[in-house]
N, C-alpha and C positions, 0 to 999 in steps of 0.2 A: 708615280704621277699618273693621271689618268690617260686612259687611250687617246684622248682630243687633242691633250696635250706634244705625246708621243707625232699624232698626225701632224700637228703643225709643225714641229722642230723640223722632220722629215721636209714639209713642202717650203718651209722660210731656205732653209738651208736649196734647193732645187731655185727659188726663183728670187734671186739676192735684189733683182730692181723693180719688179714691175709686180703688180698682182699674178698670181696666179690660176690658171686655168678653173675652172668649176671641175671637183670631183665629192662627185657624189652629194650636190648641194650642198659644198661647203668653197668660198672663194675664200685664199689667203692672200693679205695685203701684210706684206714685210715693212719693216720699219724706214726701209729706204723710201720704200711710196709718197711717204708722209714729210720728207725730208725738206722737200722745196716748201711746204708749208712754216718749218723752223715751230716744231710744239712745243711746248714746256711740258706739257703733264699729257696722260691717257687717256684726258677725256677731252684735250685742242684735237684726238687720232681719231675719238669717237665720233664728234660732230661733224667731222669730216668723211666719214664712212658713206660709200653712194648708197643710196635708195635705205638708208638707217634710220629712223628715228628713236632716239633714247625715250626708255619706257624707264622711269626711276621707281616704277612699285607702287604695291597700293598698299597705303596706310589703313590696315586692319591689322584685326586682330588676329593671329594662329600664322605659321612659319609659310603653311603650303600656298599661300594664294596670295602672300607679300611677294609674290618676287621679282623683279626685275628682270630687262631683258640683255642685261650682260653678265657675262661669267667670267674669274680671275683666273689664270690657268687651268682651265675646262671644270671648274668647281664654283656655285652660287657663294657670293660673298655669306658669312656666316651673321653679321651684324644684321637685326631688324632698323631699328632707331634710325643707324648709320645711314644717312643717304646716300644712292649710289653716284650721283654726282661728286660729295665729298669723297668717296671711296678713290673714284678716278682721279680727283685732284692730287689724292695723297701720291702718287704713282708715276715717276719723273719720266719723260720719254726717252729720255735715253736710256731706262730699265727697260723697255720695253722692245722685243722680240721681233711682233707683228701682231695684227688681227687677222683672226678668226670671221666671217658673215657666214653664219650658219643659217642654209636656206628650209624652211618647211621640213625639216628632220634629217638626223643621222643614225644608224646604228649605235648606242653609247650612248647618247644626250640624251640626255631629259629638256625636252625643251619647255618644259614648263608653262604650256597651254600656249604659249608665242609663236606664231609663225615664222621670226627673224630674232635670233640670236649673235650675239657677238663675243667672241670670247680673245680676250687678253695676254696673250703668251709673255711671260715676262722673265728676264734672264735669269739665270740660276747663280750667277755668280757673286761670291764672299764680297766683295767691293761697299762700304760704306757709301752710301749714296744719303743725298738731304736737297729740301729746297726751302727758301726762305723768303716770302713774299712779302711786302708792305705796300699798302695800295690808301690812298689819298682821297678825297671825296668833298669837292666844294658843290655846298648847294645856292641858288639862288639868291635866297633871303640870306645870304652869308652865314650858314651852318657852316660847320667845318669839320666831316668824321673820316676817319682814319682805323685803317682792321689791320692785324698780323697773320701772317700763317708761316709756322714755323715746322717740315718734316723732314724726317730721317729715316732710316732704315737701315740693315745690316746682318752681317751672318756673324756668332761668336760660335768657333768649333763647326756643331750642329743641330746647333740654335739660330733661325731665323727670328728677326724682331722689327716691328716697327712702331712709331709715336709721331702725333701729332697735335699738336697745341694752335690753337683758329681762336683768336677775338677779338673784339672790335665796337664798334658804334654802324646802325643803319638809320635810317631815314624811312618813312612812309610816303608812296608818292602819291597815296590814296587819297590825303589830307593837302589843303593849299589854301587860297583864296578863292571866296567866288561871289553869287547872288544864289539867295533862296527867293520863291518867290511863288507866293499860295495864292490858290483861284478857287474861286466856291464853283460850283458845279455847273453854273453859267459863263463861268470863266467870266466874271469879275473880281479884278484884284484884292483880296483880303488883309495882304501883308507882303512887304520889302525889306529882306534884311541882309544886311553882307555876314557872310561867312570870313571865320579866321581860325583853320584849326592848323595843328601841329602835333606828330606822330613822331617819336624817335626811340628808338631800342639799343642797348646794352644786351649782351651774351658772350658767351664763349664755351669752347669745347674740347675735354681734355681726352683722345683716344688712344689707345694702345694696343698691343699683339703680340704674342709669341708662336712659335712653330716648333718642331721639333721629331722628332724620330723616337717614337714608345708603342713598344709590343708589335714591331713589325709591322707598325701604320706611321701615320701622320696626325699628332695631338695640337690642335692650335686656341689658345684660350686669348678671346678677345674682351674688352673693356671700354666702357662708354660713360664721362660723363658733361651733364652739358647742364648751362643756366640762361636763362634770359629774363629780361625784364622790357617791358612795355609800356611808355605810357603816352597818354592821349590826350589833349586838348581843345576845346571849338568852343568859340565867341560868336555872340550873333546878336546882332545888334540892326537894329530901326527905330521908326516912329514908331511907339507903343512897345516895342522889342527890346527886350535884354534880357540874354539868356547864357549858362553856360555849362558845360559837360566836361568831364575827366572820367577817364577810363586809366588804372594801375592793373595792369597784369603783370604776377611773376610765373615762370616754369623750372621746374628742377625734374630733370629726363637722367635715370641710370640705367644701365645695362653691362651684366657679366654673362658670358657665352662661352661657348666650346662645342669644339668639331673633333671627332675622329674618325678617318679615315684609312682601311687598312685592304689589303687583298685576301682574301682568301681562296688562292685558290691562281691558276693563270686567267679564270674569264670570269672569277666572282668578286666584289668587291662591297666588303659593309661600310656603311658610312651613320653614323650617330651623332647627332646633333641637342644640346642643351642650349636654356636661354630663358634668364631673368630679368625681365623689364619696368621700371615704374616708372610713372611721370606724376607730378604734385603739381596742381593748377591752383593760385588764390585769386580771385577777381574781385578788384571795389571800383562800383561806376556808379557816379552820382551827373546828378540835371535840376540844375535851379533855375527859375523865372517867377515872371509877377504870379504865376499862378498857385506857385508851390516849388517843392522841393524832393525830388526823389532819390530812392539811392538801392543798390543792389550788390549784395553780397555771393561770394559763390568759393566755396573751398574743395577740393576735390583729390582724392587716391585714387591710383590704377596701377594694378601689378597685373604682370601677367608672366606665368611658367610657362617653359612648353617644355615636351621632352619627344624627338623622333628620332628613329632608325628604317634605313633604305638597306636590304640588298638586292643589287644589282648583277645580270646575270648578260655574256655576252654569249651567247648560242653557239655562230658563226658572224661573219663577216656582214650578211642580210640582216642579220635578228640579234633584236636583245628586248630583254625585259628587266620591270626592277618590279618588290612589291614592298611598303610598308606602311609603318605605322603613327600617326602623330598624337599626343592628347597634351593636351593646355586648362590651365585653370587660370583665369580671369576675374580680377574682384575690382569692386567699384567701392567710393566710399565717398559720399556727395555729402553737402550738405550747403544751401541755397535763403535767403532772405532775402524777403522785397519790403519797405519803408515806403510810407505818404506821410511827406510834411512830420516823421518823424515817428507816425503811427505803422505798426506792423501791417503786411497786409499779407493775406496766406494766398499760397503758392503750390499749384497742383505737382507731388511730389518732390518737393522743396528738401526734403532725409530722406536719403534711401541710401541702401548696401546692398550690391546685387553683385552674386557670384553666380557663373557660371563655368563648368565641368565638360568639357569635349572632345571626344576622342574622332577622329579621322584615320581609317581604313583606305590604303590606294593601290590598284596595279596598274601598270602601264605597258605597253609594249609596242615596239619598233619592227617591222619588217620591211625590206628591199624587195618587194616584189617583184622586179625588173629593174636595170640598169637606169630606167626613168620613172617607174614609181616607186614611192611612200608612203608606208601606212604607218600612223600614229593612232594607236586606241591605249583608250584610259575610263579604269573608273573609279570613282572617289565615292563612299561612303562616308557620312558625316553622321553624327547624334553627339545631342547634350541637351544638358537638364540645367535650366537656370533657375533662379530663386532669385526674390526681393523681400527685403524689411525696411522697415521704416513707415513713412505715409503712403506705399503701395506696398502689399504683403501679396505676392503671386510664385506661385512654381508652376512649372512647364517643360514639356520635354520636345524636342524637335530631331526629326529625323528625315535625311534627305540623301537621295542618290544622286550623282553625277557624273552621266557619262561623256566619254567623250572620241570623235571621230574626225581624222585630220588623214588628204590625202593631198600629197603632194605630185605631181605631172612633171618632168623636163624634158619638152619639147625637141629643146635643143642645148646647148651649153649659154646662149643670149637668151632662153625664154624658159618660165615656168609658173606653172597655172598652181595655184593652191585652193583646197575648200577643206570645210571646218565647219563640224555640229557640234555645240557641245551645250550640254544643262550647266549654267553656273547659278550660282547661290553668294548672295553677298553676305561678307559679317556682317553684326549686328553693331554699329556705332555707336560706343558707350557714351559718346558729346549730347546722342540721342536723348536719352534716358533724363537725363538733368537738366532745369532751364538754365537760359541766358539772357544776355538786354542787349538793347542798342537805346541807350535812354536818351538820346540825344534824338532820333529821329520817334521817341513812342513807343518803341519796339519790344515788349517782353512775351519771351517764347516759354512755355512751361514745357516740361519733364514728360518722357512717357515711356517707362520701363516696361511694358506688355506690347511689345512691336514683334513680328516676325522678320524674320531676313526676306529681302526682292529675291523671287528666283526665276531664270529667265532661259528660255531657248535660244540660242543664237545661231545663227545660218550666216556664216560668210565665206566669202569666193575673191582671190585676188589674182592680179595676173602682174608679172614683172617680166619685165624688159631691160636686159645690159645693152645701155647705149654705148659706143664711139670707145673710146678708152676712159676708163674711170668713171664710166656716166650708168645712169640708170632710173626707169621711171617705170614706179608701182600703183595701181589704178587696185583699189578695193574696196568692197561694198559688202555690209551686213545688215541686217536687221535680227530684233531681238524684241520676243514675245514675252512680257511681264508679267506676274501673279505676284499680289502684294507690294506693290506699287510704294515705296515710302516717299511721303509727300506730308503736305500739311493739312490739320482738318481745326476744328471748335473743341473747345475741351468747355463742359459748362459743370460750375460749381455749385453745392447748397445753394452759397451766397445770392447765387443770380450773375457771377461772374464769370465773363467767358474769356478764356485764353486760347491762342494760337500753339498747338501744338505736333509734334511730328506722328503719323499715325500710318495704315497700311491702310490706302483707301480703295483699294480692288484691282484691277490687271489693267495692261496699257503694252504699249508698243514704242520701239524705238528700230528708225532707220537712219544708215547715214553711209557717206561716198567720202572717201579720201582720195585726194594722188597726191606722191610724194617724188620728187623728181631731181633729181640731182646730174650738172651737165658739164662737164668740162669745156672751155672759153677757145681751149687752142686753136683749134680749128676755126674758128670766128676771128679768130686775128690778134688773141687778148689772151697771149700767153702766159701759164703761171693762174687763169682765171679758172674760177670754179664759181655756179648759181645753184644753190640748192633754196628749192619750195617744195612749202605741202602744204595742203586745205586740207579742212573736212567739213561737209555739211550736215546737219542733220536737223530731221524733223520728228516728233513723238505725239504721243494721245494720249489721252487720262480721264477720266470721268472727274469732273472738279467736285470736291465730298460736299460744298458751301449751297454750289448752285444747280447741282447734278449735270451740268451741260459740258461738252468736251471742248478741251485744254491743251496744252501744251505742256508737258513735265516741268516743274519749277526747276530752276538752278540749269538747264539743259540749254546752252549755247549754239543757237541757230549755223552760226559759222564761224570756223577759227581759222588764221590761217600765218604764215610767216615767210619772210625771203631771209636767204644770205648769200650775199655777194664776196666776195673775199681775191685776193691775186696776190701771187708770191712774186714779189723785186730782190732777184737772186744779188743782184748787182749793186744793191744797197743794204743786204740787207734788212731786207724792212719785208713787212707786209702790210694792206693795206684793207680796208672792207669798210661795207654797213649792213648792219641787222637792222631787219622791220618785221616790228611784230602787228600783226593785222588787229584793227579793234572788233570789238564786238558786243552783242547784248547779252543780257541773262537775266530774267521775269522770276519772281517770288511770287507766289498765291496763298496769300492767307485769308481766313475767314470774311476778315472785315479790308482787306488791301492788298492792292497788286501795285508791287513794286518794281521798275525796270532799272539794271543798269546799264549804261554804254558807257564803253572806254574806246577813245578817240586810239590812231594807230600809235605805237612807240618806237622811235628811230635813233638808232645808236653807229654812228659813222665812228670810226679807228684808227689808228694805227701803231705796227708793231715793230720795232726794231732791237736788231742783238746787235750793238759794236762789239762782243766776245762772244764765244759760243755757250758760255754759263751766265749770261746777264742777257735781259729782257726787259725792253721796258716798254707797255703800252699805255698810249693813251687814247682816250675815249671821251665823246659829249653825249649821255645817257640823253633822255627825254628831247633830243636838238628840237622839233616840230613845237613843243612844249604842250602836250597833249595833253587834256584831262579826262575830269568823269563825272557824267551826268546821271544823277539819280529823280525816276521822276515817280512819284506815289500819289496812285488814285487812294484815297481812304472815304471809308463809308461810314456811316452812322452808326451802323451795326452791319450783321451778317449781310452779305451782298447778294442773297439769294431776294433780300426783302426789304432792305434798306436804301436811301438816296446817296448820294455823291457827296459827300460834307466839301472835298475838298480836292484839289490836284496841287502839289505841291513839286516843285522844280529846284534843285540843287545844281549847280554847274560848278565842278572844280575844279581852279584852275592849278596846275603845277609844273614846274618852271624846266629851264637847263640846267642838267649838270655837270658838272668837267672833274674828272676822273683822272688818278695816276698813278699806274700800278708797275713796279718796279720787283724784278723775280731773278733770283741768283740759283743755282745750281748746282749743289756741294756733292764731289763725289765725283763716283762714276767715270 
């Protein structure tokens, strides 16, 4: 097992009640910590963790820059697909050891560009363990959906293995009731229609795992597969109005993996990693009214290989380093149709097949320069060569360094200062490349497979503070300098037809301020009480490609932010809380329309009670406030650099209360 690992057993076993001491930017919280809370699984320990917030990964493509900011016994989950949410769900508390809050680096870790890592210690012992959840779900309008989740786990000999089986029905709370209501550019009324849509989804997901001891390592071959279905409906109806929209999405996502793990050596360790992934998209969205009848097709392939190896080298007890190597092959295989009134209409890169080949070069290294500092340096080299056929035929090759510099300060054992350079490079979004619709609002986005990836300078500086027992609050602020900016521009056809398309419209800027604060009640008189918040603000620039004057980045959220309240009633027990998630805006810019959303706040009050220590049953009123979402789109007559106001059009949706009942048994253990 790995050194992380090793370290924690050592400090769980040292501090059996309370957290323990900071050593070395690493605080351990044992499993007793978490005990007055009563979790069911590792990720009731995660949300609970001071000054934490879960970072579940970013969905791109290639192994090294998906990762997340927790680790299962001092080793990155091997699954892409897998979310690490579900990871944690799968993983019974009472498996679990303690946590790991790995601060600004340690000797060993790879912290994997994160400032705040958490790692998972979880018991080594043969014991059959399982959990088995069913959770209830009445909506408003008297929907009625219902999900399983059914896991296990277990040692046969010196075979580790687990499985888990998740499905269900959801709801969209995106969709509801409401008023649309268009105004010409004088803001006289145009049009009044009620909304009536309806979103509900079918899925399920079948994963698995084995472990094992071959050739003096650690072999673990993981397995993914998952389905869902989607489908959408919206009525709209007025004087002169009748209109209506359906949207059918299926997904079919696999994934086979494998990790090897082994020592060479007392301070060396290789580690090799495999991993095949597809997901298959089909989309039919059609929109009828007095004016016509539209409809958009969309079929879609994505695999993607990777194949990496890491060794790892610990020097001394200050220093370590690892160096490897990653390369993935990625293919696309789209193919897109747009219909008027039944006639074809062509679609800028409507076929295309686009692979691309990339390999990634990295070293990294750790030193302890002093009892209170940390340096973390890394740099990644990236190249690959893509290709497209079909209605865009382009090759290209791109090639990018990225370095990176992270020094971590402790002040004291309650304080420490962190800052962080580093060049990042985003992948390239294959969703990019291929259009989509929203035929219900107008909305057809064409394809654009000649994008480069955003690459960006980032500069940030945090400072943390352990408050009082179990508390703690993190103030941090970055900004980040952009080249090739992906946003949206005009794509214009032979025809004289112009579409809204994804494109790199030149450099821009992004800042923003977080705190994250997490405070134990005790002392306030409100025992058993814990408040964790965190914001972030931000603000950015962009040169807009339509009307050359400066913007605000599309899709970029001025403010987010969230509370949770929660108190453990030893004496009942039960627990008791409310989640509020703060609302927020987020602005679209396309050629011909700027579109804003606001989502009003979402407020989820609780509670949890065990009458046995293996049975759990919570319940919940999701949406209590009954919040909705306002969509409101200025659209123009054409390009907005030259065109008038055609319209401002207001969407207000409403969506209701929902009562929740989620009932959770505990096999094992």
């Amino acid at each position: 097992m790995s050194h992380i690992y090793t370290v924690a057993q050592a400090l769980l076993a040292a501090q059996p009640e309370a957290a323990a001491a900071p050593v070395q930017g690493v605080i351990t919280y044992p499993a007793a910590h978490f005990a007055e809370a009563r979790p069911t699984t590792a990720l009731d320990m995660i949300l609970r963790l001071p000054g934490f917030s879960l970072d579940r990964g970013e969905d791109v493509r290639g192994f090294e820059g998906a990762a997340g900011n927790v680790l299962i016994d001092g080793r990155r989950p091997a699954s892409k697909s897998d979310n690490l949410e579900e990871v944690l769900r799968r993983i019974p508390a009472s498996q679990v050891v303690g946590i790991e809050l790995i601060r600004g680096g340690a000797p060993g870790i790879d912290m994997q560009g994160k400032p705040i890592l958490a790692n998972v210690v979880r018991s080594q012992t043969a014991s059959l363990q399982g959990l088995a959840v069913y959770a209830h779900r009445y909506v408003y309008d008297g929907r009625q959906v219902g999900a399983v989740r059914l896991e296990a786990s277990g040692r046969l000999a010196d075979t580790a293995w687990e499985a888990s089986l998740v499905g269900g029905q959801g709801v969209d709370d995106g969709a509801g009731e409401g008023l649309r209501v268009r105004r010409d550019g004088a803001g006289a009324p145009l049009l009044v229609s009620a909304i009536d849509s309806e979103g509900n989804a079918r899925n399920g997901a079948l994963t698995g795992a084995v472990e094992r001891s071959v050739l003096g390592g650690d072999l673990r071959l993981n397995g993914r597969f998952f389905k869902d279905h989607y489908t959408y409906e919206e009525d709209n109806v007025g004087a002169g109005v009748r209109a209506r929209a359906q949207d059918d999405v299926r997904k079919t996502e696999t994934e086979l993996g494998l990790r090897f793990d082994r020592p060479l050596g007392q301070r060396t360790r290789l580690e090799l990693i495999g991993l095949r992934q597809t997901a298959d998209e089909q989309i039919e969205a059609s929109f009828a009214d007095p004016a016509g009848r539209l409809r958009f097709e969309l079929d879609s392939e994505i695999a993607e290989t990777i194949g990496r190896g890491v060794l790892r080298f610990r020097q001394s007890e200050a220093l370590s380093w690892e160096v490897g190597l990653e390369g993935a092959l990625n293919q696309l295989d789209s193919a897109s149709a747009f219909a008027r009134d039944g006639v074809s209409v062509p679609l800028p890169a409507a076929q295309v097949q686009v692979e691309e080949i990339r390999a990634e070069a990295f070293a990294k290294l750790t030193w302890r320069a002093s009892p209170r500092l940390t340096t973390d340096l890394g740099l990644r080299y990236e190249a690959s060569d893509i290709s497209a056929e079909g209605d865009v035929a382009l090759e290209k090759s791109l090639q990018f360094a990225k370095p990176r510099l992270a020094l971590t300060f402790a002040q004291s054992p309650q304080t420490q200062f962190r800052f962080s350079l580093e060049r990042s490079v985003g992948q390239l979004d294959f969703d990019d490349f291929v259009a989509s619709s929203s035929l219900s609002s107008g909305v057809l986005t064409a394809g654009n497979p000649d994008l480069n990836p955003a690459q960006e300078w980032i500069a940030e500086a945090a400072v943390e503070k352990r408050l009082w027992e179990g508390g703690a609050l993190v103030l941090t602020v970055r900004r980040a300098e952009i080249t090739d900016v992906i946003d949206r521009a005009p794509v214009r056809l032979t025809s004289g037809e112009i579409y809204d398309a994804p494109a790199n419209i030149g450099s821009g800027w992004r800042e923003e301020a977080s705190v994250n604060l997490t405070l134990p009640l005790g002392r306030l008189g409100l025992e058993g009480g814990q408040l964790q918040a965190k914001s972030t603000w931000r603000r950015s620039e962009v040169t807009d490609p339509t009307t050359g004057e400066a913007r605000e980045i599309s899709k970029l959220r001025p403010v987010e932010w969230e509370a949770r309240f929660s108190q453990a009633l030893p004496a009942w027990n039960s627990l008791w809380g409310v989640d509020v998630f703060g609302g927020w805006r987020e602005t679209h810019y396309r050629f011909d329309e700027i579109s804003t959303f606001k989502l009003r706040p979402y407020v989820v009050p609780y509670v949890e009670w065990k009458p046995q220590a293996d049975w759990v049953l919570r319940f919940e009123i999701p949406n209590v406030t009954e919040r909705g979402l306002i969509r409101t789109r200025t659209v123009y007559d054409g390009p907005r650099d030259t065109a008038q106001v055609a319209y401002v059009e207001d969407r207000d949706i409403g969506f209701g209360r929902m009562y929740r009942l989620r009932i959770s048994k505990t096999l094992g253990g």
